[in-house]
C-alpha positions, 0 to 999 in steps of 0.5 A: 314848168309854169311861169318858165321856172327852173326846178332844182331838185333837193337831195333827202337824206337816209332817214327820208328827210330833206337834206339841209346841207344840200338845201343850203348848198342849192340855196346860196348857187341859185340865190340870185334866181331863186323864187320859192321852195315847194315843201309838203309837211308833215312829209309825204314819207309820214314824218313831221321833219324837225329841220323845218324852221330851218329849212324855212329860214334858209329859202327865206335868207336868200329871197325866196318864199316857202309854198307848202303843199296842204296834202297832209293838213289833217296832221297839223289842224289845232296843233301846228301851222303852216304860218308856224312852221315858216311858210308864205303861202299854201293850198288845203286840199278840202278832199283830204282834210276837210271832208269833201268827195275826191275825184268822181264825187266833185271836183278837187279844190281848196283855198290858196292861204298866203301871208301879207307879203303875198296877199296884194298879188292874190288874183282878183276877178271881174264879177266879185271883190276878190284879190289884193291891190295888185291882184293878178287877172282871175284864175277862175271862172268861179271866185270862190270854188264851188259852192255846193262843195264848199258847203260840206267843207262849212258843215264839217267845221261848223258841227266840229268846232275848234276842238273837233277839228283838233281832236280829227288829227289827234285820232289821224295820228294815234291812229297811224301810230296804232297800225304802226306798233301793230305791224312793225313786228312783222313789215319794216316800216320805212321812215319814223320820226326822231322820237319813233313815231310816224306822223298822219301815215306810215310806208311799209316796205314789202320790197324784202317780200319781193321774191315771194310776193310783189306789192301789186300781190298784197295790194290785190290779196287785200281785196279778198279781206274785204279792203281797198289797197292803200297808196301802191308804190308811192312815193317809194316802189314796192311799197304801201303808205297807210293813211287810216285818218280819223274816221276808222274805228278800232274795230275796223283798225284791226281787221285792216291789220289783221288781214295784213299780219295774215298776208305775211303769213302767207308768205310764208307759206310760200317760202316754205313750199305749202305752195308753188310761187307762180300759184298761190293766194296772193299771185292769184288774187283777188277771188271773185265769187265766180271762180270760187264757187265754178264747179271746177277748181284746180288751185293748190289751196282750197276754197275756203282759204282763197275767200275766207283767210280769217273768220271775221270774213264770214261775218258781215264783212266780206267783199266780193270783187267783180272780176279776178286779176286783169293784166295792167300792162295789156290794158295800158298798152292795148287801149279798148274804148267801150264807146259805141263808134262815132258813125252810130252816133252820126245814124243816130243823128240822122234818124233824129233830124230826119 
Protein backbone atom coordinates (compact mmCIF):
# COMPACT_ATOMS: atom_id res chain seq x y z
CA UNK A 1 0.00 0.00 0.00
CA UNK A 2 1.47 3.40 -0.73
CA UNK A 3 3.32 5.42 1.94
CA UNK A 4 3.65 1.90 3.99
CA UNK A 5 -0.03 2.56 5.26
CA UNK A 6 -2.13 -0.13 6.91
CA UNK A 7 -5.69 -0.70 5.55
CA UNK A 8 -8.35 -1.62 7.87
CA UNK A 9 -11.43 -2.51 6.20
CA UNK A 10 -15.13 -1.44 7.22
CA UNK A 11 -17.99 -3.82 7.47
CA UNK A 12 -21.46 -2.69 5.38
CA UNK A 13 -24.48 -3.25 6.73
CA UNK A 14 -27.57 -5.48 4.96
CA UNK A 15 -28.79 -2.57 3.02
CA UNK A 16 -25.21 -2.23 1.24
CA UNK A 17 -24.14 1.10 3.30
CA UNK A 18 -21.20 1.54 5.64
CA UNK A 19 -21.50 0.22 8.82
CA UNK A 20 -21.31 3.33 11.51
CA UNK A 21 -21.18 1.37 14.60
CA UNK A 22 -18.11 -0.89 12.68
CA UNK A 23 -16.64 2.61 11.38
CA UNK A 24 -16.78 4.14 15.21
CA UNK A 25 -15.57 0.78 16.72
CA UNK A 26 -12.46 1.01 13.84
CA UNK A 27 -12.22 4.57 14.75
CA UNK A 28 -11.51 4.79 18.20
CA UNK A 29 -8.67 0.98 18.02
CA UNK A 30 -6.72 2.53 15.57
CA UNK A 31 -7.40 6.52 16.52
CA UNK A 32 -3.91 7.09 17.45
CA UNK A 33 -2.42 5.78 13.69
CA UNK A 34 -5.46 6.59 12.03
CA UNK A 35 -4.77 8.84 8.87
CA UNK A 36 -7.84 9.02 6.40
CA UNK A 37 -11.08 7.25 5.36
CA UNK A 38 -11.42 6.42 1.69
CA UNK A 39 -15.32 6.86 0.73
CA UNK A 40 -16.88 6.88 -2.65
CA UNK A 41 -20.38 8.92 -2.47
CA UNK A 42 -23.07 8.74 -3.52
CA UNK A 43 -21.98 4.68 -3.11
CA UNK A 44 -20.44 2.59 -5.54
CA UNK A 45 -23.79 0.27 -4.87
CA UNK A 46 -26.11 3.40 -6.49
CA UNK A 47 -27.21 5.11 -3.07
CA UNK A 48 -26.58 8.51 -1.55
CA UNK A 49 -25.97 7.06 2.05
CA UNK A 50 -27.47 9.30 4.72
CA UNK A 51 -24.92 8.54 7.68
CA UNK A 52 -22.54 10.44 5.48
CA UNK A 53 -21.88 13.50 7.62
CA UNK A 54 -21.64 11.28 10.32
CA UNK A 55 -19.30 9.10 8.85
CA UNK A 56 -17.23 12.33 8.19
CA UNK A 57 -17.50 13.70 11.44
CA UNK A 58 -16.32 10.19 13.31
CA UNK A 59 -12.74 10.13 11.04
CA UNK A 60 -12.74 13.76 11.88
CA UNK A 61 -13.23 13.19 15.91
CA UNK A 62 -10.25 11.08 15.74
CA UNK A 63 -7.46 13.07 13.51
CA UNK A 64 -8.35 11.60 10.57
CA UNK A 65 -9.07 13.22 6.81
CA UNK A 66 -11.76 11.96 4.74
CA UNK A 67 -10.59 11.32 0.88
CA UNK A 68 -13.61 10.93 -1.38
CA UNK A 69 -13.11 8.92 -4.33
CA UNK A 70 -14.87 11.24 -7.61
CA UNK A 71 -16.24 8.02 -9.77
CA UNK A 72 -19.77 9.25 -9.21
CA UNK A 73 -19.40 13.25 -9.42
CA UNK A 74 -22.05 13.28 -12.03
CA UNK A 75 -24.76 12.44 -9.08
CA UNK A 76 -23.67 15.29 -7.07
CA UNK A 77 -22.68 18.40 -9.83
CA UNK A 78 -24.88 21.70 -8.85
CA UNK A 79 -26.75 19.57 -6.19
CA UNK A 80 -24.00 18.56 -3.44
CA UNK A 81 -20.63 18.68 -2.57
CA UNK A 82 -18.07 17.03 -1.47
CA UNK A 83 -16.88 20.10 0.81
CA UNK A 84 -20.84 19.53 1.77
CA UNK A 85 -20.89 16.17 2.62
CA UNK A 86 -17.58 16.45 4.92
CA UNK A 87 -14.81 15.60 2.86
CA UNK A 88 -10.95 17.02 2.78
CA UNK A 89 -9.69 16.17 -0.41
CA UNK A 90 -11.12 14.24 -3.49
CA UNK A 91 -10.21 13.31 -7.06
CA UNK A 92 -12.71 14.00 -10.19
CA UNK A 93 -12.42 11.61 -12.49
CA UNK A 94 -12.83 13.74 -15.95
CA UNK A 95 -13.82 10.57 -18.11
CA UNK A 96 -16.72 10.05 -15.94
CA UNK A 97 -18.30 13.44 -14.96
CA UNK A 98 -17.02 15.76 -17.42
CA UNK A 99 -16.74 14.22 -20.82
CA UNK A 100 -13.47 13.18 -21.40
CA UNK A 101 -12.40 9.79 -23.43
CA UNK A 102 -11.70 6.83 -21.23
CA UNK A 103 -8.81 4.36 -21.73
CA UNK A 104 -7.73 4.24 -25.55
CA UNK A 105 -9.18 7.63 -26.24
CA UNK A 106 -6.44 9.40 -23.68
CA UNK A 107 -5.14 9.06 -20.76
CA UNK A 108 -7.45 8.93 -17.43
CA UNK A 109 -7.02 11.97 -15.37
CA UNK A 110 -8.49 14.83 -13.15
CA UNK A 111 -7.93 17.39 -10.57
CA UNK A 112 -6.81 16.65 -6.86
CA UNK A 113 -9.43 19.11 -4.72
CA UNK A 114 -8.55 19.50 -1.11
CA UNK A 115 -9.62 21.95 1.62
CA UNK A 116 -7.08 24.41 3.54
CA UNK A 117 -5.92 22.21 5.75
CA UNK A 118 -4.62 19.99 2.94
CA UNK A 119 -3.97 22.65 0.41
CA UNK A 120 0.32 23.77 1.97
CA UNK A 121 1.17 20.11 0.96
CA UNK A 122 -0.29 20.22 -2.67
CA UNK A 123 2.83 18.92 -4.93
CA UNK A 124 4.83 21.80 -6.43
CA UNK A 125 6.89 21.47 -9.56
CA UNK A 126 10.31 22.84 -11.06
CA UNK A 127 8.91 24.34 -14.09
CA UNK A 128 5.45 26.09 -12.92
CA UNK A 129 3.93 27.91 -9.84
CA UNK A 130 2.04 25.07 -8.48
CA UNK A 131 1.62 23.75 -5.09
CA UNK A 132 1.28 24.73 -1.38
CA UNK A 133 4.18 26.46 0.97
CA UNK A 134 4.96 23.16 2.10
CA UNK A 135 4.54 21.50 -1.30
CA UNK A 136 5.78 18.01 -1.60
CA UNK A 137 8.10 17.30 -5.01
CA UNK A 138 6.13 16.97 -8.04
CA UNK A 139 4.16 13.94 -8.83
CA UNK A 140 3.88 14.73 -12.48
CA UNK A 141 5.74 15.38 -15.53
CA UNK A 142 3.00 17.49 -16.59
CA UNK A 143 1.73 20.06 -13.77
CA UNK A 144 -1.41 20.50 -15.05
CA UNK A 145 -2.37 17.09 -16.89
CA UNK A 146 -2.73 17.08 -20.45
CA UNK A 147 -3.75 20.01 -22.17
CA UNK A 148 -5.44 18.58 -25.11
CA UNK A 149 -7.84 16.67 -22.98
CA UNK A 150 -8.26 19.22 -20.39
CA UNK A 151 -9.80 21.11 -23.29
CA UNK A 152 -12.91 19.08 -23.96
CA UNK A 153 -13.38 18.98 -20.12
CA UNK A 154 -13.19 23.30 -20.40
CA UNK A 155 -15.40 23.05 -23.53
CA UNK A 156 -17.82 20.96 -21.90
CA UNK A 157 -18.52 23.26 -18.82
CA UNK A 158 -17.98 26.61 -20.85
CA UNK A 159 -20.99 25.55 -23.27
CA UNK A 160 -23.05 23.98 -20.27
CA UNK A 161 -22.90 26.42 -17.87
CA UNK A 162 -23.89 26.22 -14.14
CA UNK A 163 -27.35 24.99 -14.97
CA UNK A 164 -26.18 22.42 -17.64
CA UNK A 165 -24.04 21.00 -15.48
CA UNK A 166 -26.96 20.84 -13.05
CA UNK A 167 -29.40 19.64 -15.20
CA UNK A 168 -26.42 16.51 -16.35
CA UNK A 169 -26.88 15.02 -13.13
CA UNK A 170 -30.76 15.65 -12.62
CA UNK A 171 -31.16 13.51 -15.97
CA UNK A 172 -28.28 10.81 -14.62
CA UNK A 173 -30.38 10.46 -11.85
CA UNK A 174 -34.01 10.29 -13.48
CA UNK A 175 -32.52 8.44 -15.84
CA UNK A 176 -31.05 5.69 -13.43
CA UNK A 177 -34.47 5.73 -11.41
CA UNK A 178 -36.38 5.10 -14.96
CA UNK A 179 -34.73 1.95 -15.83
CA UNK A 180 -35.21 1.23 -12.14
CA UNK A 181 -39.06 1.37 -11.89
CA UNK A 182 -39.15 -0.31 -15.40
CA UNK A 183 -37.23 -3.22 -14.23
CA UNK A 184 -37.92 -3.98 -10.73
CA UNK A 185 -41.05 -5.84 -11.80
CA UNK A 186 -39.18 -8.61 -13.30
CA UNK A 187 -34.90 -8.23 -11.84
CA UNK A 188 -34.32 -7.42 -7.76
CA UNK A 189 -32.53 -4.51 -7.71
CA UNK A 190 -30.12 -4.71 -5.11
CA UNK A 191 -29.73 -1.67 -3.04
CA UNK A 192 -32.26 1.63 -2.92
CA UNK A 193 -32.01 4.47 -1.22
CA UNK A 194 -34.14 5.29 2.58
CA UNK A 195 -37.03 6.96 0.12
CA UNK A 196 -36.56 3.72 -2.70
CA UNK A 197 -34.78 5.30 -5.14
CA UNK A 198 -31.46 4.53 -6.39
CA UNK A 199 -28.80 7.38 -7.07
CA UNK A 200 -26.75 7.81 -10.58
CA UNK A 201 -26.97 3.97 -10.96
CA UNK A 202 -28.50 0.71 -9.91
CA UNK A 203 -27.23 -3.26 -9.19
CA UNK A 204 -29.72 -5.75 -10.77
CA UNK A 205 -29.02 -9.07 -9.03
CA UNK A 206 -29.32 -11.98 -11.84
CA UNK A 207 -27.76 -14.54 -9.08
CA UNK A 208 -31.77 -16.11 -8.64
CA UNK A 209 -31.28 -16.68 -12.62
CA UNK A 210 -28.41 -18.42 -12.07
CA UNK A 211 -29.44 -22.27 -12.74
CA UNK A 212 -31.17 -20.91 -16.09
CA UNK A 213 -28.44 -18.19 -17.07
CA UNK A 214 -25.38 -16.73 -15.35
CA UNK A 215 -24.69 -12.88 -15.68
CA UNK A 216 -21.74 -13.28 -18.39
CA UNK A 217 -25.12 -15.12 -20.52
CA UNK A 218 -27.37 -11.95 -20.20
CA UNK A 219 -24.16 -10.01 -20.38
CA UNK A 220 -23.53 -11.43 -23.90
CA UNK A 221 -27.29 -11.90 -25.01
CA UNK A 222 -27.12 -8.10 -24.79
CA UNK A 223 -24.88 -7.85 -27.78
CA UNK A 224 -27.64 -9.49 -29.94
CA UNK A 225 -29.97 -6.29 -28.96
CA UNK A 226 -27.44 -4.30 -30.12
CA UNK A 227 -25.93 -3.19 -26.47
CA UNK A 228 -22.57 -3.37 -24.68
CA UNK A 229 -23.14 -4.99 -21.28
CA UNK A 230 -23.17 -2.64 -18.42
CA UNK A 231 -20.67 -3.29 -15.25
CA UNK A 232 -20.23 -7.20 -15.22
CA UNK A 233 -20.07 -8.57 -11.74
CA UNK A 234 -18.95 -5.65 -9.72
CA UNK A 235 -18.73 -4.57 -6.92
CA UNK A 236 -21.29 -7.56 -6.41
CA UNK A 237 -20.87 -11.13 -8.36
CA UNK A 238 -23.44 -12.11 -10.61
CA UNK A 239 -24.58 -9.05 -10.95
CA UNK A 240 -24.92 -5.90 -13.84
CA UNK A 241 -24.83 -2.11 -12.24
CA UNK A 242 -26.69 0.09 -14.89
CA UNK A 243 -25.12 3.81 -15.25
CA UNK A 244 -27.34 5.43 -18.27
CA UNK A 245 -25.85 8.70 -17.27
CA UNK A 246 -27.37 11.97 -18.92
CA UNK A 247 -26.81 11.58 -22.25
CA UNK A 248 -29.52 8.67 -23.51
CA UNK A 249 -32.61 9.54 -24.89
CA UNK A 250 -35.95 7.80 -23.77
CA UNK A 251 -35.83 6.25 -26.78
CA UNK A 252 -32.66 4.72 -26.34
CA UNK A 253 -33.73 4.01 -22.39
CA UNK A 254 -36.46 1.73 -23.44
CA UNK A 255 -34.86 -0.42 -26.18
CA UNK A 256 -31.91 -1.06 -23.24
CA UNK A 257 -35.04 -1.98 -21.17
CA UNK A 258 -36.98 -3.72 -23.37
CA UNK A 259 -33.90 -5.90 -24.66
CA UNK A 260 -33.67 -6.70 -20.72
CA UNK A 261 -37.44 -7.43 -19.76
CA UNK A 262 -37.02 -10.00 -23.15
CA UNK A 263 -34.06 -11.50 -21.50
CA UNK A 264 -36.04 -12.68 -18.75
CA UNK A 265 -38.54 -13.85 -20.69
CA UNK A 266 -35.99 -15.84 -22.15
CA UNK A 267 -35.43 -17.37 -19.10
CA UNK A 268 -38.16 -18.47 -18.87
CA UNK A 269 -38.55 -20.24 -21.66
CA UNK A 270 -35.71 -22.21 -20.20
CA UNK A 271 -37.32 -22.97 -17.03
CA UNK A 272 -40.07 -24.24 -19.09
CA UNK A 273 -38.10 -26.71 -21.32
CA UNK A 274 -38.93 -24.58 -24.85
CA UNK A 275 -35.16 -25.38 -24.51
CA UNK A 276 -32.41 -27.25 -23.39
CA UNK A 277 -30.21 -25.22 -20.56
CA UNK A 278 -26.78 -26.24 -22.47
CA UNK A 279 -28.29 -24.71 -25.89
CA UNK A 280 -30.25 -22.19 -25.89
CA UNK A 281 -30.29 -18.10 -26.96
CA UNK A 282 -28.41 -17.02 -24.06
CA UNK A 283 -25.91 -19.74 -23.38
CA UNK A 284 -25.12 -19.34 -27.19
CA UNK A 285 -24.86 -15.70 -27.25
CA UNK A 286 -23.70 -13.42 -29.05
CA UNK A 287 -25.06 -14.33 -32.88
CA UNK A 288 -22.67 -13.17 -35.27
CA UNK A 289 -23.95 -12.45 -38.79
CA UNK A 290 -21.71 -15.76 -39.82
CA UNK A 291 -23.18 -18.35 -38.09
CA UNK A 292 -26.76 -16.90 -38.70
CA UNK A 293 -27.02 -16.65 -42.18
CA UNK A 294 -24.24 -20.45 -42.62
CA UNK A 295 -26.28 -22.77 -44.67
CA UNK A 296 -26.48 -24.95 -41.67
CA UNK A 297 -28.19 -24.53 -38.75
CA UNK A 298 -28.81 -26.97 -36.16
CA UNK A 299 -29.84 -24.98 -32.92
CA UNK A 300 -33.16 -25.60 -31.24
CA UNK A 301 -34.51 -22.25 -31.93
CA UNK A 302 -34.49 -20.29 -35.29
CA UNK A 303 -32.92 -17.73 -36.97
CA UNK A 304 -34.95 -15.20 -36.42
CA UNK A 305 -35.30 -15.23 -32.63
CA UNK A 306 -31.17 -15.68 -32.39
CA UNK A 307 -30.74 -12.40 -34.26
CA UNK A 308 -34.01 -10.30 -34.17
CA UNK A 309 -35.80 -11.14 -30.50
CA UNK A 310 -37.76 -7.79 -30.64
CA UNK A 311 -38.77 -5.65 -33.75
CA UNK A 312 -37.04 -2.31 -33.35
CA UNK A 313 -33.68 -4.84 -34.24
CA UNK A 314 -35.03 -4.79 -38.01
CA UNK A 315 -34.96 -1.08 -37.82
CA UNK A 316 -31.65 0.55 -37.93
CA UNK A 317 -30.45 -0.49 -34.74
CA UNK A 318 -29.02 -3.97 -35.13
CA UNK A 319 -25.40 -4.74 -34.37
CA UNK A 320 -23.84 -7.34 -35.51
CA UNK A 321 -20.65 -8.81 -33.33
CA UNK A 322 -17.38 -9.93 -35.12
CA UNK A 323 -17.07 -13.19 -33.56
CA UNK A 324 -19.56 -15.65 -31.15
CA UNK A 325 -18.66 -16.61 -27.69
CA UNK A 326 -14.96 -17.23 -26.98
CA UNK A 327 -13.73 -19.10 -24.12
CA UNK A 328 -12.44 -16.16 -21.00
CA UNK A 329 -10.78 -18.67 -19.07
CA UNK A 330 -8.56 -20.41 -22.18
CA UNK A 331 -7.59 -16.89 -23.25
CA UNK A 332 -6.50 -15.88 -19.82
CA UNK A 333 -4.95 -19.07 -18.99
CA UNK A 334 -3.12 -19.66 -22.70
CA UNK A 335 -1.82 -16.10 -23.53
CA UNK A 336 -1.27 -15.91 -27.55
CA UNK A 337 0.87 -12.66 -28.34
CA UNK A 338 -0.18 -11.79 -31.96
CA UNK A 339 3.21 -9.79 -32.32
CA UNK A 340 5.39 -11.08 -35.16
CA UNK A 341 8.40 -12.67 -33.16
CA UNK A 342 11.20 -10.80 -31.99
CA UNK A 343 13.80 -12.31 -34.42
CA UNK A 344 11.48 -10.80 -37.65
CA UNK A 345 11.96 -7.68 -35.98
CA UNK A 346 15.90 -8.30 -35.72
CA UNK A 347 15.80 -9.24 -39.87
CA UNK A 348 14.06 -6.40 -40.09
CA UNK A 349 16.72 -4.42 -38.70
CA UNK A 350 19.29 -5.90 -40.21
CA UNK A 351 17.89 -5.42 -44.19
CA UNK A 352 17.64 -1.67 -42.91
CA UNK A 353 20.96 -1.11 -41.78
CA UNK A 354 22.46 -3.10 -44.31
Amino acid sequence: VMAGMEVVVVACDERGNIDVADLKTKAVQYSANLACLMVTYPSTHGVFETAIHEVCEIIHQHGGKVYMDGANMNAQVGLTSPATIGADVCHLNLHKTFAIPHGGGGPGMGPICCNASLAPYLPGHVFAETGGNQATPAVSAAPWGSASILLISYAYIKMLGGQGVTDATKYAILNANYIKARLETAFQVLYVGDLGRSAHELIIDLNPFKSLASAEDVAKRLIDYGFHAPTLSFPVAGTIMIEPTESESKDELDRFCDALLQIRKEMDEIARGEYPADSNVLVNAPHPVELVSANDWNLPYSREKAAYPLSYLRHGHKFWASVGRINNAQGDRNLICTCPPIELYAMDNDVTTG
